[in-house]
C-alpha positions in Angstrom: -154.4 -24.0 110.7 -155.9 -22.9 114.0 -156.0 -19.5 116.1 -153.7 -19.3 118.9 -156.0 -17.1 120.6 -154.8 -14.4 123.1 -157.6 -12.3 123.8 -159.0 -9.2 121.5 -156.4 -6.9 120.1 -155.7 -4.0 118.1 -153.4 -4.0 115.0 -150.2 -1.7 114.4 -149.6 -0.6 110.5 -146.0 -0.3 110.4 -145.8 1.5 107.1 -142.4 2.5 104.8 -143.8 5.5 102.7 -146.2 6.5 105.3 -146.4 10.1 103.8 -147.0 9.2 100.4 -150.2 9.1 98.6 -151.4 5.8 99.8 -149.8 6.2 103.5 -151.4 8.9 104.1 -154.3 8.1 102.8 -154.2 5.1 104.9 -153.5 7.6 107.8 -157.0 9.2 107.2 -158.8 5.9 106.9 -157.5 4.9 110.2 -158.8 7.9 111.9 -162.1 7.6 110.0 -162.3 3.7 111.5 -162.3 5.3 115.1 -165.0 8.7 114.3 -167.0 7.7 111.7 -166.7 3.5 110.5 -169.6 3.6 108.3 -167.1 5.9 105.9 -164.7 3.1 105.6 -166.1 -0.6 106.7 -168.4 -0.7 103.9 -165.3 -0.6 101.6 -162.8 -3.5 103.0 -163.7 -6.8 102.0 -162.5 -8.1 105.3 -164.9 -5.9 107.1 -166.7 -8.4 109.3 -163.9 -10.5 109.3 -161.9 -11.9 112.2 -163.8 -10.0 114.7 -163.2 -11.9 117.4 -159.2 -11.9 117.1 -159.3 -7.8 116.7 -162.0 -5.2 116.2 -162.6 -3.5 113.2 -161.9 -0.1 114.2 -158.8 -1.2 116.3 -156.3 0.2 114.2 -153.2 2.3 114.4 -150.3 3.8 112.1 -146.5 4.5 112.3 -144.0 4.3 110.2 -141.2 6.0 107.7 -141.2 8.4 105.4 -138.1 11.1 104.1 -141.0 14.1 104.3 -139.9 15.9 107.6 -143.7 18.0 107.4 -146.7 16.5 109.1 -149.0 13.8 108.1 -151.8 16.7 107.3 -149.5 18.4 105.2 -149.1 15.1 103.0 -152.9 14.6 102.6 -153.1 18.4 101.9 -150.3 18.0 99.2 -151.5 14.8 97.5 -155.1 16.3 97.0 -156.3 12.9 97.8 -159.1 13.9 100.1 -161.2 16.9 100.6 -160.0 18.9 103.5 -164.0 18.7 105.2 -163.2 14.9 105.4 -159.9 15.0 107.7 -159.8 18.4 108.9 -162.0 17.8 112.3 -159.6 15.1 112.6 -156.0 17.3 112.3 -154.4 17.1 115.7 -154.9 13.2 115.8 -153.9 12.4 112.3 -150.8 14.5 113.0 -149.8 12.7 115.7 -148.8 9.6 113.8 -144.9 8.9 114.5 -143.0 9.2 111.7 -139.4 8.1 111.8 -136.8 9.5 109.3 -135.9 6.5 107.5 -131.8 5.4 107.7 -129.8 6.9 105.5 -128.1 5.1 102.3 -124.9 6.1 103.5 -125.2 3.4 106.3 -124.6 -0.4 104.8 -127.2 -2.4 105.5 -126.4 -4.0 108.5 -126.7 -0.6 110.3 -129.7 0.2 108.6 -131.5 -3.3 110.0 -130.7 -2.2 113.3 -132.1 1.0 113.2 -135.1 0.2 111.6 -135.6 -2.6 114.5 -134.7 0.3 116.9 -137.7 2.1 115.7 -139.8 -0.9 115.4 -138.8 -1.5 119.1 -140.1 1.6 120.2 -143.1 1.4 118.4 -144.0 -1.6 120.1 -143.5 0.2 123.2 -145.7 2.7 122.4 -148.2 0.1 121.8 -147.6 -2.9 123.4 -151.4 -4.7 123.2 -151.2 -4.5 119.4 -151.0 -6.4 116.4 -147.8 -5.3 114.2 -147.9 -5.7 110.3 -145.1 -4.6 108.1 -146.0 -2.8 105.1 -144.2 -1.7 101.9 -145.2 1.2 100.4 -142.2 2.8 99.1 -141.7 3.9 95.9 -140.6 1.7 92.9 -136.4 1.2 93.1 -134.7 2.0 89.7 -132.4 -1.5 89.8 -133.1 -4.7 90.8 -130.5 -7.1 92.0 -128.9 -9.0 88.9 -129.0 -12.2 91.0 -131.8 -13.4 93.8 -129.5 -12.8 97.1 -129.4 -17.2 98.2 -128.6 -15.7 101.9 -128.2 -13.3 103.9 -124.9 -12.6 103.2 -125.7 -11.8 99.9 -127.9 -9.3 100.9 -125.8 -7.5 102.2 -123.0 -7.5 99.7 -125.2 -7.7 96.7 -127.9 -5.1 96.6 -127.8 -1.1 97.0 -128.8 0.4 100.4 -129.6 3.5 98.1 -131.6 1.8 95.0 -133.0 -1.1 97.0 -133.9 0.1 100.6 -136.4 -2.4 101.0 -134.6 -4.7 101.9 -133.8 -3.1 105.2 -137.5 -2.7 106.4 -138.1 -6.6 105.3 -135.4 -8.0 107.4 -135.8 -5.9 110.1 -140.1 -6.8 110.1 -138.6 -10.5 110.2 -135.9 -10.3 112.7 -139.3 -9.1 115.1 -141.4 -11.4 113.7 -143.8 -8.9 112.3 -145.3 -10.1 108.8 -144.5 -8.4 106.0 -146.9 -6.9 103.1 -145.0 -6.1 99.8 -148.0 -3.7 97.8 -144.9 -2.3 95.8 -143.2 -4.0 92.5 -139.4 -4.0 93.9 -138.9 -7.7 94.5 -138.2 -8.3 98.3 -139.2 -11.8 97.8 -136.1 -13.7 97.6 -134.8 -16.8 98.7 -132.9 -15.4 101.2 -135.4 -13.2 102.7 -138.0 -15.9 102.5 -135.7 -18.5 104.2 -135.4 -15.9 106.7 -139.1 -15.5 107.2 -140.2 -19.7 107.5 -137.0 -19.7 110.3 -138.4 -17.3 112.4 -142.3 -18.3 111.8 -143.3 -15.0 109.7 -145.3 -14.8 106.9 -144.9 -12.9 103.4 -147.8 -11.3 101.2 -146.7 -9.6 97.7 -146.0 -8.5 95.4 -147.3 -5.8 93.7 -150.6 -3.9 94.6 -153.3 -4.9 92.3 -155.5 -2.0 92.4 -157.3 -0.6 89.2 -156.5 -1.4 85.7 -154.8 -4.9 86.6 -158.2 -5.5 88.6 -160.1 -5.6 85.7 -157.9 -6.4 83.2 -157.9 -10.0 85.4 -161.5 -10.1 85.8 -162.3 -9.4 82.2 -159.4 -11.8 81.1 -161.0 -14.5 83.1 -164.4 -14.0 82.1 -162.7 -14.2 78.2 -160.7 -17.6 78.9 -164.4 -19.0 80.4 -166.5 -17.7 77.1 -163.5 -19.6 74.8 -163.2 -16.0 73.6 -159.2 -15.6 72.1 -157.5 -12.4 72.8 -155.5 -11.6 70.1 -154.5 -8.0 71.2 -155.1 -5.8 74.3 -153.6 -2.2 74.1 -153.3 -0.7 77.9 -152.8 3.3 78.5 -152.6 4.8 82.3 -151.9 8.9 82.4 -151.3 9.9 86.1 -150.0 12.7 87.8 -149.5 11.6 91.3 -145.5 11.5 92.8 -146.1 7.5 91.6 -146.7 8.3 88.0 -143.8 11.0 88.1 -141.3 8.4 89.3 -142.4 5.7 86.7 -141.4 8.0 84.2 -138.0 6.5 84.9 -138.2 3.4 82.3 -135.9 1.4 85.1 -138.2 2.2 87.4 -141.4 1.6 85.2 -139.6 -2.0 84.1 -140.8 -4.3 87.0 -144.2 -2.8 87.1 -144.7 -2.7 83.5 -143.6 -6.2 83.6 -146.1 -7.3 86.5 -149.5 -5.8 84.7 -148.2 -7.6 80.8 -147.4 -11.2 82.1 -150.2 -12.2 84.0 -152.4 -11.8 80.9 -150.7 -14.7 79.0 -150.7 -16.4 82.8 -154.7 -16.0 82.9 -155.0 -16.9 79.4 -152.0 -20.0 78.9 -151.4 -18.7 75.2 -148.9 -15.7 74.3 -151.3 -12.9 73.4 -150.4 -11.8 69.4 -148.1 -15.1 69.0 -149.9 -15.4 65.3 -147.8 -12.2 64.8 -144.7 -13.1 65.9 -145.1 -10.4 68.1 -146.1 -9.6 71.3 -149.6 -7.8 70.9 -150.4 -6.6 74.8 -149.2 -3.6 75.3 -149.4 -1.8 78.6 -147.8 1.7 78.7 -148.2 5.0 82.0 -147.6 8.2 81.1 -147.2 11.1 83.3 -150.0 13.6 83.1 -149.8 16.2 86.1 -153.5 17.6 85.6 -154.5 14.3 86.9 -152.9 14.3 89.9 -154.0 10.7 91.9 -157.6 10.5 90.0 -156.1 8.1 86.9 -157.3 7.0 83.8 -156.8 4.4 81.9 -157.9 3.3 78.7 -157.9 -0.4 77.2 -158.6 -1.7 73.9 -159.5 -5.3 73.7 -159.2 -7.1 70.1 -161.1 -10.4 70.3 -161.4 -13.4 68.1 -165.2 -15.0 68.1 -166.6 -17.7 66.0 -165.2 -18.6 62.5 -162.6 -16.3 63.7 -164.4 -13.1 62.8 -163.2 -10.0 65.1 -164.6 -8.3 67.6 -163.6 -5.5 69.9 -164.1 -3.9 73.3 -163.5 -0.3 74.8 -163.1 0.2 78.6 -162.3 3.6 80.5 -161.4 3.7 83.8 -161.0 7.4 85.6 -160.4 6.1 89.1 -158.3 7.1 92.1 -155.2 5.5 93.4 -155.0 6.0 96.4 -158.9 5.5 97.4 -158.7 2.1 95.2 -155.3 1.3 96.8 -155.6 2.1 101.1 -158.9 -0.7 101.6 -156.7 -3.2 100.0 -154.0 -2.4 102.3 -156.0 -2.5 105.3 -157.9 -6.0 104.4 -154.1 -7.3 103.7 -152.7 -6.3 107.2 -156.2 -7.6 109.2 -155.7 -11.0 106.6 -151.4 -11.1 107.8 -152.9 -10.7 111.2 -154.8 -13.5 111.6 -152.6 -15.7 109.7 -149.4 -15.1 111.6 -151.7 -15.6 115.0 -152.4 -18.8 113.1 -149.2 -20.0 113.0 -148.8 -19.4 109.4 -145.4 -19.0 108.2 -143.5 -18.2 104.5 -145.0 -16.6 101.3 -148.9 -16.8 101.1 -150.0 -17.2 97.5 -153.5 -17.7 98.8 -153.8 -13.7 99.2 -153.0 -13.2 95.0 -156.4 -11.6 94.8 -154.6 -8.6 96.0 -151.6 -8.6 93.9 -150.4 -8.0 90.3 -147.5 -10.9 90.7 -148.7 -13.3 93.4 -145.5 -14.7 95.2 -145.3 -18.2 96.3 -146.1 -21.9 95.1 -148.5 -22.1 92.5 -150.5 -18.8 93.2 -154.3 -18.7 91.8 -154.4 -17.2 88.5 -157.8 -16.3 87.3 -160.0 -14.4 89.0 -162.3 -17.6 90.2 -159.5 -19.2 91.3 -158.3 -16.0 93.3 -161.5 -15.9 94.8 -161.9 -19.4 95.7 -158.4 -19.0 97.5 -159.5 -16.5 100.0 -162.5 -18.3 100.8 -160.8 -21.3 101.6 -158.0 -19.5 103.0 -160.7 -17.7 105.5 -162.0 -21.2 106.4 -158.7 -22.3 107.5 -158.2 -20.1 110.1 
């Protein structure tokens, strides 16, 4: 791959969930980038990056989100952020646009086209940027019971209400915007992807990979390296953001829950607690309101050493979503950026560094291998 380079530009964070914990968060970072960098560069991984394709601190937001109060009012809510931080920075945090999102009484041909009216105007509003599509709605209670094959399908299978999505994605790719999926609902189907590699867009998802599943991949790695065998990892998370609230819904909690237990027997290539019969990894979230968006989570690690004697390991994470969560999102749109300048096209499974369930053909699975990915990935461009 090569740039197809067009001069210096800025990018355009087209986000769906924009007043949520993360979007606004996201929303504060953005204005931070422009006032004061040295609050947020050092924490991207991309920072230094791309620099001559888009400067750092070239950023802007829009999006959707169901909250008709302002952007302020969200950061204020989530408790996120001290006030001190964004306060100074009120009038031009508020000034985000914010579109109210289609409703699910519309099928979802009519929500596309409003979506892509929005987007239209968006790009009006900024016609010198970069757009990236990102998903950061909440996690959908139902999942189609078969991959939509086309289009069609799309729109006679799935539920505008339970799987809005859907809308957003094929609306990013019908303007050739690339698409970031950081949530668990599975947007990655045939169809949609088809859809993408036609009109020369590329896919990153899905699944945020923020805190636990982090480490629970590095430390996995690091186990499979030391011919250490897991033979039972017990995972807690207590959170009392509007995320943890929603996954209280076991429908709702099913594809995440799913995401964070499979990739340990991925890392590993062995069932963990198959000498049971048994599953033995066990991943549950609770939710805990106290906590509001500073989580916890708990692991306990059962190993098997040398003459098959036991050993064990405790780790405690009290981290915060949203702060662990909005870099990611930011390196992921500058990384979509300068791949779909590139020419790049389809799902990416080179960017599964960033994911819980890397999408595409045969996505790195260890944490070396993730790593490796990106670095080759950046030398391609």
């Amino acid at each position: 791959m090569s740039i197809n380079p067009n001069g210096s530009k800025s990018l355009l964070l087209l986000v769906a969930g924009a007043k949520g914990a993360i979007g606004s968060t996201l929303a504060a970072a953005v204005s931070m980038l422009k006032h004061h960098p040295e609050s947020v560069l050092p924490y991207l991984m991309t920072a230094g990056k791309f620099s001559g394709l888009f400067p750092q601190q070239a950023i802007h937001l829009a999006g959707w989100d169901i909250a008709d109060h302002a952007m302020t009012t969200a950061i204020s809510r989530h408790g996120v952020l001290p006030k001190a931080l964004w306060e100074p920075h009120r009038d031009e945090i508020d000034h985000v646009k914010v579109f109210t999102p289609p409703g699910p009484n519309l099928d979802r041909a009519a929500q596309v086209a409003r979506i892509i009216q929005d987007i239209q105007s968006l790009k009006s509003d900024f016609p010198d940027a970069l757009p990236v599509f990102v998903n950061l709605l909440p996690a959908c209670a139902a999942e189609p019971s078969h991959a939509p094959e086309t289009l069609s399908d799309i729109h006679a299978q799935t539920d505008t209400s339970e799987f809005p999505d859907l809308s957003y994605a094929l609306a990013a790719i019908s303007c050739r915007i690339p698409v970031v999926n950081f949530t668990p609902n599975p947007i990655e189907c045939p169809a949609l992807v088809r859809e993408a590699v036609k009109n020369g867009v590329c896919m990153a998802g899905c699944d945020g990979k923020t805190g636990q599943t982090y480490f629970k991949v590095v430390l996995a790695s690091a186990f499979k390296a030391r011919s250490l065998r897991v033979d039972g990892w017990y995972s807690l998370n207590i959170l009392g953001n509007a995320d943890g609230k929603n996954l209280m819904d076991p429908e709702r909690a099913a594809g995440k829950l799913a995401n964070k237990t499979q990739l340990l027997d991925d890392i590993l290539e062995y069932p963990v607690g198959e000498k049971y019969g048994t599953p033995s990894h066990k991943v549950h979230i609770d939710y805990y309101p106290p906590r509001g968006d500073a989580k916890e989570a708990w692991d306990v690690i059962d190993l098997i050493g040398l003459f098959g004697l036991p050993m064990s390991i405790r780790v405690n994470l009290q981290g915060r979503d949203s702060i662990l969560a909005a870099p990611l999102v930011l390196d992921l749109a500058r990384w979509m950026a300068a791949l779909s300048m590139s020419g790049r096209k389809g799902l990416v499974p080179e960017l599964g560094f960033y994911f819980k369930k890397p999408m595409g053909d045969c996505p790195p699975i260890t944490f070396q291998q993730q790593l490796n990915c990106l670095q080759s990935l950046e030398k391609d461009l």
